[in-house]
PQR file of N, CA, C, O and H, with PARSE charges and radii, in Angstrom:
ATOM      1  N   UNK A   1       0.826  -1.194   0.000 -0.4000 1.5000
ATOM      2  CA  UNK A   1       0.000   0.000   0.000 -0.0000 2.0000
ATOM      3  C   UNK A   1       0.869   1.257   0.000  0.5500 1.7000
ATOM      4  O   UNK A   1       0.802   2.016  -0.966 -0.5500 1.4000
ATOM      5  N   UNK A   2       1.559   1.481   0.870 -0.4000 1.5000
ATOM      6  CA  UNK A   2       2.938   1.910   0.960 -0.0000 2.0000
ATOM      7  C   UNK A   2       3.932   2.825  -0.652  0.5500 1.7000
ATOM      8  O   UNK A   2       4.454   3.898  -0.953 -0.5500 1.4000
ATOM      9  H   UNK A   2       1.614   0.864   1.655  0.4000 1.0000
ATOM     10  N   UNK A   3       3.624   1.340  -1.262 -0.4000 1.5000
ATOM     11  CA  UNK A   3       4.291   1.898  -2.480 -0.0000 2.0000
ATOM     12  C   UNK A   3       3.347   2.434  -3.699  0.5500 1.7000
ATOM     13  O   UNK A   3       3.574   2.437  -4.909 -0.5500 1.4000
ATOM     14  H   UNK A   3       3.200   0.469  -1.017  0.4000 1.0000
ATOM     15  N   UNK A   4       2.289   2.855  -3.014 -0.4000 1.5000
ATOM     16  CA  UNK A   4       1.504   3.516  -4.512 -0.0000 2.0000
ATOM     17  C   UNK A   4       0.590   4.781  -3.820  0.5500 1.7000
ATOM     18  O   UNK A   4       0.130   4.767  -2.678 -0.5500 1.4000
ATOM     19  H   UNK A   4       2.105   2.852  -2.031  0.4000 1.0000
ATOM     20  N   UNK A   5       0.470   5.733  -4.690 -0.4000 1.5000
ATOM     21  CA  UNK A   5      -0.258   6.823  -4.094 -0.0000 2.0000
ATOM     22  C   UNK A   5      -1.420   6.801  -3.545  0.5500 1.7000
ATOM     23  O   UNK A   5      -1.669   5.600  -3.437 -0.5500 1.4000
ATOM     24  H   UNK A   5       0.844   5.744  -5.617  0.4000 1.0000
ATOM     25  N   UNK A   6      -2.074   7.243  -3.233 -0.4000 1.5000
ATOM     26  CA  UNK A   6      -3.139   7.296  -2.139 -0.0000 2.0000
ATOM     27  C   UNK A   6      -4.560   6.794  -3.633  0.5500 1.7000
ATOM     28  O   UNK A   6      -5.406   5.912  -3.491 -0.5500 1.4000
ATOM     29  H   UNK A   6      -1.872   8.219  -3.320  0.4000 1.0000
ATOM     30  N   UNK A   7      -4.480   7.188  -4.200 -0.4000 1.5000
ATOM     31  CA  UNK A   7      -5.570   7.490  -5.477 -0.0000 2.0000
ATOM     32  C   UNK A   7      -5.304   6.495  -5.781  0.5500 1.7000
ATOM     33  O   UNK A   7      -6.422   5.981  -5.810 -0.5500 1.4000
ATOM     34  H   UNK A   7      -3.792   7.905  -4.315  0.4000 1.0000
ATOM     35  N   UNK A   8      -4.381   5.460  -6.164 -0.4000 1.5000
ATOM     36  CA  UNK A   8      -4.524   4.042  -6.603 -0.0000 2.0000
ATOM     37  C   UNK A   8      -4.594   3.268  -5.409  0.5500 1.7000
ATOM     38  O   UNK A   8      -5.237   2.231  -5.571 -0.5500 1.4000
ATOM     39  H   UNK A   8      -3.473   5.878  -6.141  0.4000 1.0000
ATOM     40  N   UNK A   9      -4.032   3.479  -3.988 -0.4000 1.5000
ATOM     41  CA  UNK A   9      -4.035   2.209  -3.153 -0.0000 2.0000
ATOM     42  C   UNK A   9      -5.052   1.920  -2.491  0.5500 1.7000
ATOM     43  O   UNK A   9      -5.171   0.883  -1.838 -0.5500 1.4000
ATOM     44  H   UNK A   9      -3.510   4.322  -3.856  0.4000 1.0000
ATOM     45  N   UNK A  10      -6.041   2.964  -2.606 -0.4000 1.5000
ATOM     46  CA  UNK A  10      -7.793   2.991  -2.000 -0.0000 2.0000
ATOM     47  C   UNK A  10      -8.651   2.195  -2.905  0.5500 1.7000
ATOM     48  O   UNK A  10      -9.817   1.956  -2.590 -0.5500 1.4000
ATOM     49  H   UNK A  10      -5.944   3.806  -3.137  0.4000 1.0000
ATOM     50  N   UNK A  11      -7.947   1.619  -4.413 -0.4000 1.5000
ATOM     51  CA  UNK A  11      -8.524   0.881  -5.000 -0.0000 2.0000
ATOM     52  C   UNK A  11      -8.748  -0.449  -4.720  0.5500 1.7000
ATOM     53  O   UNK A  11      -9.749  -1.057  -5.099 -0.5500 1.4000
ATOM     54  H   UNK A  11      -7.000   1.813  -4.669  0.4000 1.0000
ATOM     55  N   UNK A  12      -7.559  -1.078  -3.856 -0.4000 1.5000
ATOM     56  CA  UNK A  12      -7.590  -2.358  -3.549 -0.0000 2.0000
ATOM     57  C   UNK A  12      -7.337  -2.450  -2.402  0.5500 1.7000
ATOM     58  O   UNK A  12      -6.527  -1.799  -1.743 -0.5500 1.4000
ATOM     59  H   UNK A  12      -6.746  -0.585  -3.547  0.4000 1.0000
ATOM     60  N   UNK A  13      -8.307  -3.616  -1.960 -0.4000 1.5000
ATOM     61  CA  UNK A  13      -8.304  -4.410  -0.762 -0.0000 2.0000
ATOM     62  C   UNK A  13      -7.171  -5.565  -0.618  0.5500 1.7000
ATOM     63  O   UNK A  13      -6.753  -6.425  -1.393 -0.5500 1.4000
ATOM     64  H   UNK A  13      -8.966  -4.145  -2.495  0.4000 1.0000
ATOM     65  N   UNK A  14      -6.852  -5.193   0.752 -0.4000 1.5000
ATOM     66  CA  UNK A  14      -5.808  -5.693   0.924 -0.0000 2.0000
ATOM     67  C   UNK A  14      -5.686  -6.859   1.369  0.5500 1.7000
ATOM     68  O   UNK A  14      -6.259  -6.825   2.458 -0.5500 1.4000
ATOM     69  H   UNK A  14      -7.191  -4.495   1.382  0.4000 1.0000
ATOM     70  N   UNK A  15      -5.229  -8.046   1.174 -0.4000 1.5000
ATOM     71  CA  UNK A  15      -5.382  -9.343   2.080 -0.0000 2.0000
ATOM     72  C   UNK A  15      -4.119  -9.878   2.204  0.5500 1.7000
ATOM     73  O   UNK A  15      -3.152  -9.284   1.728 -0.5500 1.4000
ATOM     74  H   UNK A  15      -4.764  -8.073   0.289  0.4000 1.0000
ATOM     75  N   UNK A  16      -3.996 -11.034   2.845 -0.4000 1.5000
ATOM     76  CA  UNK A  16      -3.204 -11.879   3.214 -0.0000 2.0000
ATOM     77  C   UNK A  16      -3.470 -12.780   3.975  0.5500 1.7000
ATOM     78  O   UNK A  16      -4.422 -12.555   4.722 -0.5500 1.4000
ATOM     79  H   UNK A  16      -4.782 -11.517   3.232  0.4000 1.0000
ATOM     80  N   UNK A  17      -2.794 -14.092   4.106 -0.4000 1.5000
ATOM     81  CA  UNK A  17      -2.679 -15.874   4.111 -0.0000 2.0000
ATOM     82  C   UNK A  17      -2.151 -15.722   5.674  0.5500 1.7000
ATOM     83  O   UNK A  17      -2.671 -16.126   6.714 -0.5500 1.4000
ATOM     84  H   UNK A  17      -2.020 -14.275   3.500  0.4000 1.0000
ATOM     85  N   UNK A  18      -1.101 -15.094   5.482 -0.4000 1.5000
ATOM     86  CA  UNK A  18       0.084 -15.495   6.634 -0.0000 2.0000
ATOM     87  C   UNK A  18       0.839 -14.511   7.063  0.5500 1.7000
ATOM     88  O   UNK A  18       1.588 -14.022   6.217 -0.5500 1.4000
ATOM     89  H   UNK A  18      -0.678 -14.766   4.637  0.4000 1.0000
ATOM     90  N   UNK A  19       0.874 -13.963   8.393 -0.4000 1.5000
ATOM     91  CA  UNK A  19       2.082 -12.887   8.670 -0.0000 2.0000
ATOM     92  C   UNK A  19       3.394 -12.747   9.214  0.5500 1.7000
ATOM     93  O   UNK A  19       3.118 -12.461  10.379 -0.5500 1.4000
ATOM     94  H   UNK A  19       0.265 -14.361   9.080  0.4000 1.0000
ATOM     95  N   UNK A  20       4.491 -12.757   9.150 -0.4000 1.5000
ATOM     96  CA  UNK A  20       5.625 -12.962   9.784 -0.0000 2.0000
ATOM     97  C   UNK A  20       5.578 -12.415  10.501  0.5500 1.7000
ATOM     98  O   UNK A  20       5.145 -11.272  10.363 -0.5500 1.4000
ATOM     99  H   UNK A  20       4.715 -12.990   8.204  0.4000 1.0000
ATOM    100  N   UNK A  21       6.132 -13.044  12.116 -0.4000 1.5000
ATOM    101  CA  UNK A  21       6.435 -12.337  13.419 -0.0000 2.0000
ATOM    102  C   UNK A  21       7.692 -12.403  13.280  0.5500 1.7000
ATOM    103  O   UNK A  21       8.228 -11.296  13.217 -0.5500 1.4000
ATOM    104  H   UNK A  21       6.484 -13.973  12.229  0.4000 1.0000
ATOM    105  N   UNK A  22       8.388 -13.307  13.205 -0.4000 1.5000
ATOM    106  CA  UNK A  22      10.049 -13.129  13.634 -0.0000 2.0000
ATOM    107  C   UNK A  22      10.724 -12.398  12.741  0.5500 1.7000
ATOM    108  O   UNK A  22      10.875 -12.566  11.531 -0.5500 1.4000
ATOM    109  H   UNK A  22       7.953 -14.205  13.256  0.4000 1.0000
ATOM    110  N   UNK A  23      11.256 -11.266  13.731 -0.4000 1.5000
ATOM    111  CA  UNK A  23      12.446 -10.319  13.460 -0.0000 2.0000
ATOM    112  C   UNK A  23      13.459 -10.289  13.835  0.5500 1.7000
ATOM    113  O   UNK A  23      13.565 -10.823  14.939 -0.5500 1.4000
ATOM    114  H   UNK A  23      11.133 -11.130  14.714  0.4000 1.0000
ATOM    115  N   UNK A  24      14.736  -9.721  13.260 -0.4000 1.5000
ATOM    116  CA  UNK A  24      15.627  -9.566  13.789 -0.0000 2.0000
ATOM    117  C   UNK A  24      15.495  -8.355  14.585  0.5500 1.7000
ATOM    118  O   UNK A  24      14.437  -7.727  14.644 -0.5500 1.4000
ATOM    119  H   UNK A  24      14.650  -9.286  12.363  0.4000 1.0000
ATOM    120  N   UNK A  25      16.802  -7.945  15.337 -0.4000 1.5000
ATOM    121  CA  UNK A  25      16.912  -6.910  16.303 -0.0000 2.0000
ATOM    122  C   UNK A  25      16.822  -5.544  15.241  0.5500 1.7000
ATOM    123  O   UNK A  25      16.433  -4.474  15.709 -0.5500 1.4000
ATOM    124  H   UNK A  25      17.661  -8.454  15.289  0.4000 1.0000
ATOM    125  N   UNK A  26      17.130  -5.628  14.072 -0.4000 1.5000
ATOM    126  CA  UNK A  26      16.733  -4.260  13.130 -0.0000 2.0000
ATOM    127  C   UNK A  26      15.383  -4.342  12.411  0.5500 1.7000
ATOM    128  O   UNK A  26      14.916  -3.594  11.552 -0.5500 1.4000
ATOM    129  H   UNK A  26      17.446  -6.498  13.692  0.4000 1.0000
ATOM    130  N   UNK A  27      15.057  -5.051  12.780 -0.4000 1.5000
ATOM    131  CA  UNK A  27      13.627  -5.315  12.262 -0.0000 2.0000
ATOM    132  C   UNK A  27      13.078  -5.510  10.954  0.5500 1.7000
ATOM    133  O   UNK A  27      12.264  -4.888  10.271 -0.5500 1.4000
ATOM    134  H   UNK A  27      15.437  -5.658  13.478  0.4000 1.0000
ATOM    135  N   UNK A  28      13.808  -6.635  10.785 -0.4000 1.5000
ATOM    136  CA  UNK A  28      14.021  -7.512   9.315 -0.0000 2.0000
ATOM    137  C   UNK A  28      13.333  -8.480   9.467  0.5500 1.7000
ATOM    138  O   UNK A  28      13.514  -9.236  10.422 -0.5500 1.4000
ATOM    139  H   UNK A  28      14.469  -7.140  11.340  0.4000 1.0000
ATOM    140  N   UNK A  29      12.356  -8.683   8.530 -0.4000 1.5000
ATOM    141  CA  UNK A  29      11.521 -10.262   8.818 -0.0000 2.0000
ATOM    142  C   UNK A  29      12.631 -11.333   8.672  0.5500 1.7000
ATOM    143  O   UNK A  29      13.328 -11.274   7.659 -0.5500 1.4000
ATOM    144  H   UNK A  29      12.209  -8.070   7.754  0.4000 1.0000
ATOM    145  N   UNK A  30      12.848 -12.242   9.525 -0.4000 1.5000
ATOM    146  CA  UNK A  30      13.427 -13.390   9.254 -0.0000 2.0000
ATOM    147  C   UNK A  30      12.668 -15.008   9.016  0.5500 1.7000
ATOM    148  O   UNK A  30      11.695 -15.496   9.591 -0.5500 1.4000
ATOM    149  H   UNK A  30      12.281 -12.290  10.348  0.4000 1.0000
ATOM    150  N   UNK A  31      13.643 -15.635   7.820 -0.4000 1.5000
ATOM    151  CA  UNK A  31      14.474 -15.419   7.067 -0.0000 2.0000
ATOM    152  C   UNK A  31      14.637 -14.537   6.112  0.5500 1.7000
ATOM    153  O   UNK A  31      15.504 -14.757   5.267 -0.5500 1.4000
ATOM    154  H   UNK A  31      14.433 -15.239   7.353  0.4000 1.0000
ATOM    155  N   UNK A  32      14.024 -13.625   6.058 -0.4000 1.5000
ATOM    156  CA  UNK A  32      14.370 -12.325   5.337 -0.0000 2.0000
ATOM    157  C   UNK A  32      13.539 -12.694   3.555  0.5500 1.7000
ATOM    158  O   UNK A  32      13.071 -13.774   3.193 -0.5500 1.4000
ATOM    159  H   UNK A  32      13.319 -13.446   6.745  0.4000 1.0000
ATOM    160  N   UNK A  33      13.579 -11.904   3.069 -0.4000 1.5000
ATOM    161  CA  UNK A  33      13.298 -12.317   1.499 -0.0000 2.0000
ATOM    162  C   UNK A  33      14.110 -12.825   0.707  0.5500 1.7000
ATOM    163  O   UNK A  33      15.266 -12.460   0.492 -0.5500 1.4000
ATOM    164  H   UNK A  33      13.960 -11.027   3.362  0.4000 1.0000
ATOM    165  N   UNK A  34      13.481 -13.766   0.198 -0.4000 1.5000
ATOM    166  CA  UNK A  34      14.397 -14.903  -0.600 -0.0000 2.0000
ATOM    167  C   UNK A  34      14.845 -16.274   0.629  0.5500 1.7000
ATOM    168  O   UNK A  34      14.771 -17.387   0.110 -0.5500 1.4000
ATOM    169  H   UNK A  34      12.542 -14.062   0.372  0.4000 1.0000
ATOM    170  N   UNK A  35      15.117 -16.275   1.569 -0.4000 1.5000
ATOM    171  CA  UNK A  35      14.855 -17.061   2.470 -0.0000 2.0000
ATOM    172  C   UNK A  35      14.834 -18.082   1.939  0.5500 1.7000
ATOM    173  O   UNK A  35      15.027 -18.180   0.727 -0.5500 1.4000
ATOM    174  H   UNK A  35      15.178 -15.370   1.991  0.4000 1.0000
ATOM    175  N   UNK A  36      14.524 -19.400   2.947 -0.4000 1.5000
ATOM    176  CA  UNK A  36      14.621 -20.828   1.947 -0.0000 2.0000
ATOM    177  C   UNK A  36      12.992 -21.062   1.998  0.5500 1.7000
ATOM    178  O   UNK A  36      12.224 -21.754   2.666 -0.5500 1.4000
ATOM    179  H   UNK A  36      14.368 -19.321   3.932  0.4000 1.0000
ATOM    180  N   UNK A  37      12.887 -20.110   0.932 -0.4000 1.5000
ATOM    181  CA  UNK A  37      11.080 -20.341   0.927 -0.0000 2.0000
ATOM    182  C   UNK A  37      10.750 -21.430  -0.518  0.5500 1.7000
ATOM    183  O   UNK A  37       9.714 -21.239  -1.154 -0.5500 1.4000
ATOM    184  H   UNK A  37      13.511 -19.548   0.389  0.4000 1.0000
ATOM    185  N   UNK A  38      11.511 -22.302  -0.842 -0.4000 1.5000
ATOM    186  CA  UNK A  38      11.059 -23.838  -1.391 -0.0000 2.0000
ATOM    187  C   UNK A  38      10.691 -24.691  -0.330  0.5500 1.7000
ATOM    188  O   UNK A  38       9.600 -25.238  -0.167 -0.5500 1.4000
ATOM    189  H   UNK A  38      12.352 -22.457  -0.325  0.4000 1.0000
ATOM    190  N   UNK A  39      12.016 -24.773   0.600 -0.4000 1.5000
ATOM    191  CA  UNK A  39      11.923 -25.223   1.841 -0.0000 2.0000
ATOM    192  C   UNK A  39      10.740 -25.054   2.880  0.5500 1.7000
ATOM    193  O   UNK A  39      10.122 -25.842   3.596 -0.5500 1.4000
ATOM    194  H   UNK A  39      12.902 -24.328   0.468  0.4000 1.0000
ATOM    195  N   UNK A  40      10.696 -23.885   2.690 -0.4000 1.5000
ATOM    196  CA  UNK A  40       9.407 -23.868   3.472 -0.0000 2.0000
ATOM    197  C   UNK A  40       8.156 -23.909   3.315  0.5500 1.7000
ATOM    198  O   UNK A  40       7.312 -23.740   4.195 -0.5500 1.4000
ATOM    199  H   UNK A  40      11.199 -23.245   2.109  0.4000 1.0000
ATOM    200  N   UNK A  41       7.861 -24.283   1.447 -0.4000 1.5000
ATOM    201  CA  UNK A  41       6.359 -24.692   0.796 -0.0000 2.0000
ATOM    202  C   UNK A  41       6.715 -26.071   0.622  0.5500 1.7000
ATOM    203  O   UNK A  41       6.036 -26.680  -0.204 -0.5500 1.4000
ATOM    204  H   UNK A  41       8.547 -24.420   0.732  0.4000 1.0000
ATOM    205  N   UNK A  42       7.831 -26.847   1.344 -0.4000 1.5000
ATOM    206  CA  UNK A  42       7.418 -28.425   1.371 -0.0000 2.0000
ATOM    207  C   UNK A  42       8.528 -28.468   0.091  0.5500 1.7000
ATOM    208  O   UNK A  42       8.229 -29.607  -0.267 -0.5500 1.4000
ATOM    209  H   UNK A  42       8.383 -26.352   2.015  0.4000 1.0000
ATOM    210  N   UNK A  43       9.317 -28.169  -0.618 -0.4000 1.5000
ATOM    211  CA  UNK A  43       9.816 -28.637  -1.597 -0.0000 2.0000
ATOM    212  C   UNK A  43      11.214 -29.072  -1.268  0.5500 1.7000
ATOM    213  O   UNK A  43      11.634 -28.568  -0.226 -0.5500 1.4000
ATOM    214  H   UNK A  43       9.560 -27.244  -0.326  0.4000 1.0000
ATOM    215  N   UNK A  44      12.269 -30.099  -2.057 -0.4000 1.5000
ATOM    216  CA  UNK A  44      13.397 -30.043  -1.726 -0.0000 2.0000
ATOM    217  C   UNK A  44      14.530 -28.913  -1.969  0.5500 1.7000
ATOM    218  O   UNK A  44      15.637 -28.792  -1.444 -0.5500 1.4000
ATOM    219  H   UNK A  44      11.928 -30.508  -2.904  0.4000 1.0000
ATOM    220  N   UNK A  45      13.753 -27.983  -3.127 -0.4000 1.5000
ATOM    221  CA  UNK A  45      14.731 -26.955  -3.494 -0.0000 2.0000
ATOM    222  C   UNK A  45      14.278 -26.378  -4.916  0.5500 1.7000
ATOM    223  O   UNK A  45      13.275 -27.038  -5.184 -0.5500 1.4000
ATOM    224  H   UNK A  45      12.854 -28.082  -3.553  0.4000 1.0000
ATOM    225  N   UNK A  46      14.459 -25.675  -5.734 -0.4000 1.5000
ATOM    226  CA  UNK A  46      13.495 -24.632  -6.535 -0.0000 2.0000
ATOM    227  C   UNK A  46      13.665 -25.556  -7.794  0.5500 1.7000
ATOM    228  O   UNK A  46      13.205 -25.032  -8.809 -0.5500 1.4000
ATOM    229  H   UNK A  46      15.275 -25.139  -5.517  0.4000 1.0000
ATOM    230  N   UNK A  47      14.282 -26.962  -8.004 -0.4000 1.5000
ATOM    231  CA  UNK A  47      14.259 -27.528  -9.217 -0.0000 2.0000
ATOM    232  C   UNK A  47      13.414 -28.185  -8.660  0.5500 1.7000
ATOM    233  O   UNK A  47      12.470 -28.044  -9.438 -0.5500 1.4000
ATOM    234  H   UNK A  47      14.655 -27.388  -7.180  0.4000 1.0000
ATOM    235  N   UNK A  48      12.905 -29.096  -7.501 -0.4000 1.5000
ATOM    236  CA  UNK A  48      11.893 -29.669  -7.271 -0.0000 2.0000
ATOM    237  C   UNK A  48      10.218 -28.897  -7.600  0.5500 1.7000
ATOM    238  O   UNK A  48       9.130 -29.223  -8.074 -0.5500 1.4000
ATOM    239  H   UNK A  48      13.672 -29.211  -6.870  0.4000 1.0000
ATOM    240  N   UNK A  49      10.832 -27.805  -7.047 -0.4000 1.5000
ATOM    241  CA  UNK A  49       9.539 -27.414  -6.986 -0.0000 2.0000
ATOM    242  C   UNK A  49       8.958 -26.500  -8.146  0.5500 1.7000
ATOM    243  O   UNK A  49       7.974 -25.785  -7.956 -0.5500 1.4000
ATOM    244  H   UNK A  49      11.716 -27.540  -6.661  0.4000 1.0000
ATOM    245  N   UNK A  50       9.746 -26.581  -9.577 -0.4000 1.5000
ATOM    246  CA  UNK A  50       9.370 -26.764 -10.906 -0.0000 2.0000
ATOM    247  C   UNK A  50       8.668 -28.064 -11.534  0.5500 1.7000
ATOM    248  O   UNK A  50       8.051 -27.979 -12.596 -0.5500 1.4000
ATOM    249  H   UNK A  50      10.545 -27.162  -9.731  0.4000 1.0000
ATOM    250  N   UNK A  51       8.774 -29.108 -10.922 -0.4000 1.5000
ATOM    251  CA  UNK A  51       8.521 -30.206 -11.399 -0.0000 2.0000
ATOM    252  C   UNK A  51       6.900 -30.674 -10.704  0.5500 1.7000
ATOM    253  O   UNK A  51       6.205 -31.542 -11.232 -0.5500 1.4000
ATOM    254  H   UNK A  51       9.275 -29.177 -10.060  0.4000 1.0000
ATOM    255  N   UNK A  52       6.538 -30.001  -9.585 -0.4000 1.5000
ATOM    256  CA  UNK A  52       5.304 -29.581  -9.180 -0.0000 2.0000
ATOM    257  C   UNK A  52       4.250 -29.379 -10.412  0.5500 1.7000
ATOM    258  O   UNK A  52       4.603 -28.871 -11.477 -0.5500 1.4000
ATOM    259  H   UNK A  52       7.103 -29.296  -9.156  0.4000 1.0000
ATOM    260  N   UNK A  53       2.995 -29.805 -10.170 -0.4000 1.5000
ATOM    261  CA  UNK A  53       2.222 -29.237 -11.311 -0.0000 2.0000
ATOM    262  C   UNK A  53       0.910 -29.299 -10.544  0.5500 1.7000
ATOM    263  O   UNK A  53       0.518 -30.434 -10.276 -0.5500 1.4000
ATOM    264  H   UNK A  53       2.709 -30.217  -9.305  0.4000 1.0000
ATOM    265  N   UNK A  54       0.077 -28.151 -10.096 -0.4000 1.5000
ATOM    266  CA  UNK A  54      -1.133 -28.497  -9.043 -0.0000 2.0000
ATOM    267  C   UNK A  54      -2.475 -28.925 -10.037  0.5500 1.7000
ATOM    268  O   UNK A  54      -2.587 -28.615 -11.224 -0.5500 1.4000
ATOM    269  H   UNK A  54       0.396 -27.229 -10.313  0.4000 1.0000
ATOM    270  N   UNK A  55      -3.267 -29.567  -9.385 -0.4000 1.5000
ATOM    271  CA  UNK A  55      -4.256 -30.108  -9.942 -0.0000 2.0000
ATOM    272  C   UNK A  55      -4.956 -28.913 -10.905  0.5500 1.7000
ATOM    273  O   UNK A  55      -5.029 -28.932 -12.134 -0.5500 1.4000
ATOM    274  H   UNK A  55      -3.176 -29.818  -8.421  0.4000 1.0000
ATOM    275  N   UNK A  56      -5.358 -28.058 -10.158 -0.4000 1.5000
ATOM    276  CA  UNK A  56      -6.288 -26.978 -11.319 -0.0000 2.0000
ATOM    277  C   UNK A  56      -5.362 -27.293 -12.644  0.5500 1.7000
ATOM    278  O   UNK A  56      -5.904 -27.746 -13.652 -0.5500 1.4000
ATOM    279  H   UNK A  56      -5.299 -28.042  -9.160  0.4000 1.0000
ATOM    280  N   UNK A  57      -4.081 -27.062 -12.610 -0.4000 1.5000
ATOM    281  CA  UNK A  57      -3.203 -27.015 -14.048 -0.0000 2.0000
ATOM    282  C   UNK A  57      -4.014 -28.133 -15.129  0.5500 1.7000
ATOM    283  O   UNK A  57      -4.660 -28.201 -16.174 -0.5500 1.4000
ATOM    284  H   UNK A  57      -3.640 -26.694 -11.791  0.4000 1.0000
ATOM    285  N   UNK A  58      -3.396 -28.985 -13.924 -0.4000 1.5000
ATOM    286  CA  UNK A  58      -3.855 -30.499 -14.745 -0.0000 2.0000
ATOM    287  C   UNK A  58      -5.381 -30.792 -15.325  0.5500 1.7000
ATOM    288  O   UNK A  58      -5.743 -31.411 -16.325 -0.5500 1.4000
ATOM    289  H   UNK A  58      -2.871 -28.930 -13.075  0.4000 1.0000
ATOM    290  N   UNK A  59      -6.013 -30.207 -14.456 -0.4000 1.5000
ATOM    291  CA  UNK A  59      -7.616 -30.307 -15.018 -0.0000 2.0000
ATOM    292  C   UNK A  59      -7.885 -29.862 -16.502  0.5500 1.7000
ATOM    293  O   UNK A  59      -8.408 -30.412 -17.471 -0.5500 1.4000
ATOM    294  H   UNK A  59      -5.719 -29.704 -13.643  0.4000 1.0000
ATOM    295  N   UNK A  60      -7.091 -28.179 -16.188 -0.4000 1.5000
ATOM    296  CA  UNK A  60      -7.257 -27.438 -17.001 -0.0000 2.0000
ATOM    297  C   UNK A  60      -7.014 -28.053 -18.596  0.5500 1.7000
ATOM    298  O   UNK A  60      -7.609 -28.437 -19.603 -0.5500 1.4000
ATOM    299  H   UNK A  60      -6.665 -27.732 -15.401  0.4000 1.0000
ATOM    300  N   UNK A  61      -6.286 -27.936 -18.276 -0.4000 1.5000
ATOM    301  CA  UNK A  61      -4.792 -28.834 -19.578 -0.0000 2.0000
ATOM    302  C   UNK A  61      -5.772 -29.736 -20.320  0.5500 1.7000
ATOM    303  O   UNK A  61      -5.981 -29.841 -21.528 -0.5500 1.4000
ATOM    304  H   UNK A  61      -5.803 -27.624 -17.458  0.4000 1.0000
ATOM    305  N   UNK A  62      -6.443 -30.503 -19.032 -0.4000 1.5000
ATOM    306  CA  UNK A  62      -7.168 -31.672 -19.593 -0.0000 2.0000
ATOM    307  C   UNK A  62      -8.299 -31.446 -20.555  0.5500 1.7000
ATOM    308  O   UNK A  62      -8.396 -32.107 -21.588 -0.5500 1.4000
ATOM    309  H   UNK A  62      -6.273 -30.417 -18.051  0.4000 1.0000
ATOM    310  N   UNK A  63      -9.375 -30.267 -20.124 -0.4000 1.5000
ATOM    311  CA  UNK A  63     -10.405 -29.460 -20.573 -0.0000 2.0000
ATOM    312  C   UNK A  63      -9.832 -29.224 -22.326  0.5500 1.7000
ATOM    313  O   UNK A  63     -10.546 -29.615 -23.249 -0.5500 1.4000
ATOM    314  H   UNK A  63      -9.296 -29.730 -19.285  0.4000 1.0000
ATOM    315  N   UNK A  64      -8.439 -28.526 -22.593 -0.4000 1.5000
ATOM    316  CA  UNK A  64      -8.527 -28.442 -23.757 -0.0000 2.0000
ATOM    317  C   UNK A  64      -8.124 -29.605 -24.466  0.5500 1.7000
ATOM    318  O   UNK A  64      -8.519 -29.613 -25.632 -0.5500 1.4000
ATOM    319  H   UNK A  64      -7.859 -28.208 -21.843  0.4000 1.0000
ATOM    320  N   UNK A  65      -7.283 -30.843 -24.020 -0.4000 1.5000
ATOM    321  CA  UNK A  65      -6.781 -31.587 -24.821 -0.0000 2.0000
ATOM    322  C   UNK A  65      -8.189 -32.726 -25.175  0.5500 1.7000
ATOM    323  O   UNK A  65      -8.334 -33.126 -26.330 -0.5500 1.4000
ATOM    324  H   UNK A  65      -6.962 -30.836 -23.073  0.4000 1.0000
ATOM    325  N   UNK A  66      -8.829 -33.018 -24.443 -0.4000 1.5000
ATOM    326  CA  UNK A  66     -10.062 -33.750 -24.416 -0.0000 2.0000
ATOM    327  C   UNK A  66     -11.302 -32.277 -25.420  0.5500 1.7000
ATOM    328  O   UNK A  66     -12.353 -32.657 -25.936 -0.5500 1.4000
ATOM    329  H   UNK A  66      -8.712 -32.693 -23.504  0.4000 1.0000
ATOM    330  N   UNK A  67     -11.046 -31.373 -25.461 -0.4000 1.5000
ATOM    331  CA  UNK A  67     -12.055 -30.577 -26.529 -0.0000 2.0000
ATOM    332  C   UNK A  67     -11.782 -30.259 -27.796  0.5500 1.7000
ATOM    333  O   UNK A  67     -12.518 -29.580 -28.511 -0.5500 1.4000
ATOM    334  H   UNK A  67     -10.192 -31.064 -25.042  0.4000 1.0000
ATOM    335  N   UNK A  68     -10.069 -31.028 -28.315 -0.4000 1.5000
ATOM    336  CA  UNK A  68     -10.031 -31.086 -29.389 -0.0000 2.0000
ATOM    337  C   UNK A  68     -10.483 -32.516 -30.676  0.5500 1.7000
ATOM    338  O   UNK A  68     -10.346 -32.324 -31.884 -0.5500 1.4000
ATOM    339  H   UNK A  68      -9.471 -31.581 -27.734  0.4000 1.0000
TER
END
């Protein structure tokens, strides 16, 4: 919100999933951004978690290959 003027950021509602509490003593979310956040959506590491494909995809995919 922060990063856009008042006239665009009143346009959107704001949400979010999840909030970080842990900080460091300068008040850095930790692990900070970029962090081992594969690691922490369950993956072994960012080539694993290319090889991921979630169901909506797959449905989807399916919808056109079955409508040709």
């Amino acid at each position: 919100k922060q990063e856009f003027s008042e006239d665009i950021s009143k346009r959107f509602e704001y949400v979010y999933f999840a909030e970080d509490s842990d900080m460091n003593p300068a008040g850095e979310v930790v692990p900070g951004i970029g962090g081992n956040l594969y690691v922490r959506l369950g993956f072994k590491d960012q080539q694993d978690k290319n090889k991921y494909q979630p169901n909506l995809v797959k449905q989807r995919r399916a919808m056109f290959i079955n409508a040709t």
